[in-house]
N, C-alpha and C positions, 0 to 999 in steps of 0.2 A: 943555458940553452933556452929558446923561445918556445914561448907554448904554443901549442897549436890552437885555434880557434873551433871548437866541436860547439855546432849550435844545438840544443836536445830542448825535446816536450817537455813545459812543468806541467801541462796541464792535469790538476788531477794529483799530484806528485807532493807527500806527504815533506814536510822541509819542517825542521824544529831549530826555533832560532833560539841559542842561551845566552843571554843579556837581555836587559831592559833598557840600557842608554844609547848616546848619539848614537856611535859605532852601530847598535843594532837596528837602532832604525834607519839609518843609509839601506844598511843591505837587504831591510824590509823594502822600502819604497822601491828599491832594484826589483825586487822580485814579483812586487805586485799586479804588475800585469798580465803577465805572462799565467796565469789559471790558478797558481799554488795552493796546497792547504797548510795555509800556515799555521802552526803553535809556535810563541812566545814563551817561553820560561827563564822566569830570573825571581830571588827574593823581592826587587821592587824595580818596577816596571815603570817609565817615564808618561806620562798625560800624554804625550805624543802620540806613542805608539798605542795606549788603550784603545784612544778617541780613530783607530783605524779599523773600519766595518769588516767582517769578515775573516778577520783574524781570529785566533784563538790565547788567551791572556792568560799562564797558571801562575800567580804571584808564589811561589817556592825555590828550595834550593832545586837543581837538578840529581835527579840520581841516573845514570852510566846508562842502566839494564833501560832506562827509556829509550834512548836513542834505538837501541838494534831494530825497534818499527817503524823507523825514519828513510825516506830516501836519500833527502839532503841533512845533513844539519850543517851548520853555521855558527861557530863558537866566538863572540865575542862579550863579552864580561870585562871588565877590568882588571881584572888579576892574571896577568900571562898564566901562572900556574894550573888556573883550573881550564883557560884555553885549553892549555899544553899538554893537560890532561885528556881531553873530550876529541883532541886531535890524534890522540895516542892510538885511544880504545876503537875510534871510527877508521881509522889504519889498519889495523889489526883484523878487524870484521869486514874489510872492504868496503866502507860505507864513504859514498862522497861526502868532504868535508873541505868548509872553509875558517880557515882560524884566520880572526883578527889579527894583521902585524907577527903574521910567523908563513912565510911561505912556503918554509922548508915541511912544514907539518899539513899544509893543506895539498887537495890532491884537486883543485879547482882554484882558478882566480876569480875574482868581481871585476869584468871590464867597463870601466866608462861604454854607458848604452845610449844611442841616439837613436829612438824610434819613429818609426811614420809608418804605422798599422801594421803589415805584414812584413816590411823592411825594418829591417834591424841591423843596423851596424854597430859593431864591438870594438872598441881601442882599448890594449891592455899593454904595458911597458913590461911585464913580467913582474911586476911588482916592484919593481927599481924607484920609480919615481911617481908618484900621485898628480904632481903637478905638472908634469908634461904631460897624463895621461890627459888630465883634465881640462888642457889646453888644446889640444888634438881634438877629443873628444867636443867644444866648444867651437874651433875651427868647423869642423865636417856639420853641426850642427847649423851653423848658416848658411852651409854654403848646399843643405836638402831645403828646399823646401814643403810646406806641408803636402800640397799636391802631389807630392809623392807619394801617398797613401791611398789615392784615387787612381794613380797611375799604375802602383804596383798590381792592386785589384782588377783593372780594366787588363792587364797585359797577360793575368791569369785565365780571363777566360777565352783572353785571344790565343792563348799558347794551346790552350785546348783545342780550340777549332782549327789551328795550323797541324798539328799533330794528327788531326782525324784526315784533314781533306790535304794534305801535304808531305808525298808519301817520302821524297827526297829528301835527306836530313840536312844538303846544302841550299836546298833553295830554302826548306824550313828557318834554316836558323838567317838567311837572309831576311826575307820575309817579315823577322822579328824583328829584327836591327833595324829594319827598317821603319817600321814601327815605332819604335821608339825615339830615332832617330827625329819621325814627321812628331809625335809629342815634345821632344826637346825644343825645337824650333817653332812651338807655341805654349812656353811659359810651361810644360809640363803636361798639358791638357791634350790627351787625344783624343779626337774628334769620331765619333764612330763613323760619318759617312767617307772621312778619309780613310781609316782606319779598313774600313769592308772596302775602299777602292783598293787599297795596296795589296791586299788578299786576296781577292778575284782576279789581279795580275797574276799574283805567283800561281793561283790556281791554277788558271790557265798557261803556262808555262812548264808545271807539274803534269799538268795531261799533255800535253802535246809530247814532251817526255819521253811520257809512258806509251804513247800510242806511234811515236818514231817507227 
């Protein structure tokens, strides 16, 4: 069955990663943007992952009773068994958990993430194949460009002002399309004196409306 896509706040959000190698640093750099506080614990930790600011490094084994203060944890170690293990107890306690190379044990996946500031798009195969995800995920990545993260922010605080001064939820969400629409047709870029011309139509359109 496909998973559904739930996008949720790290911000702030206690996440305990166990491993020190590749494996743990992928799903480290996955998560670093997004606000997390991360701890690290493995007996020995890779220079990659130390040499990453803001994290937290405990060079030990892990003991179980840590986790249950975790929001997230993240099991990847090399030995499937102490996975298998960490994916048990966090089961058991309700605690989201991602295990390395065991899907049936984790209650979240890692989806190939292509960011541009507040857009965020997620390709996940369910876990079947990495390499289609990663091709997908590569795909969509060219075909956003960066300006999209200028675009995403500008169209926020246009949604604002359409919402205040646009009482009609049809002309509203035209108004937006349209919007968007006049940024696509200049390389991404919306222009605010365009932008406030297409809003003062619909404005006025919304009152006349109203006042029918």
């Amino acid at each position: 069955m496909a998973y559904f896509p739930m996008y949720i706040d790290l911000e702030g959000k206690k996440v305990i990663v166990v491993g020190g190698g590749k494996a743990a640093l992928r799903k480290i750099n996955s998560l670093l943007y997004f606000g997390a506080k991360i701890a690290v614990i493995a007996p020995k930790v890779c220079d990659d992952i130390k040499a990453i600011k803001g994290i937290n490094v405990h060079e030990s084994n892990v003991a179980l009773d840590i986790l249950q203060n975790a929001d997230i944890v993240v099991a990847a170690t090399r030995r499937p068994e102490i996975n298998a293990k960490i994916g048990t107890y966090c089961n058991d306690r309700g605690i989201m958990v991602n295990v390395a190379d065991n899907k049936e044990l984790s209650s979240f996946l890692f989806p190939g993430v292509i960011v541009r500031g507040d857009l965020v798009v997620g390709v996940t195969t369910g876990g079947n194949s990495q390499a289609v995800s990663k091709q997908i995920r590569n795909m969509i990545d060219r075909m956003l460009p960066e300006e999209y993260e200028a675009l995403t922010r500008k169209m926020g605080a246009y949604t604002e002002l359409a919402n205040v001064n646009i009482k009609s939820t049809a002309l509203r969400e035209e108004a937006l399309d349209e919007l968007v629409k006049v940024a696509l047709s200049n390389k991404c870029v919306l222009d605010d004196k365009k932008a406030n011309k297409v809003l003062d139509k619909y404005y006025r359109e919304d009152a006349a409306r109203r006042n029918a």
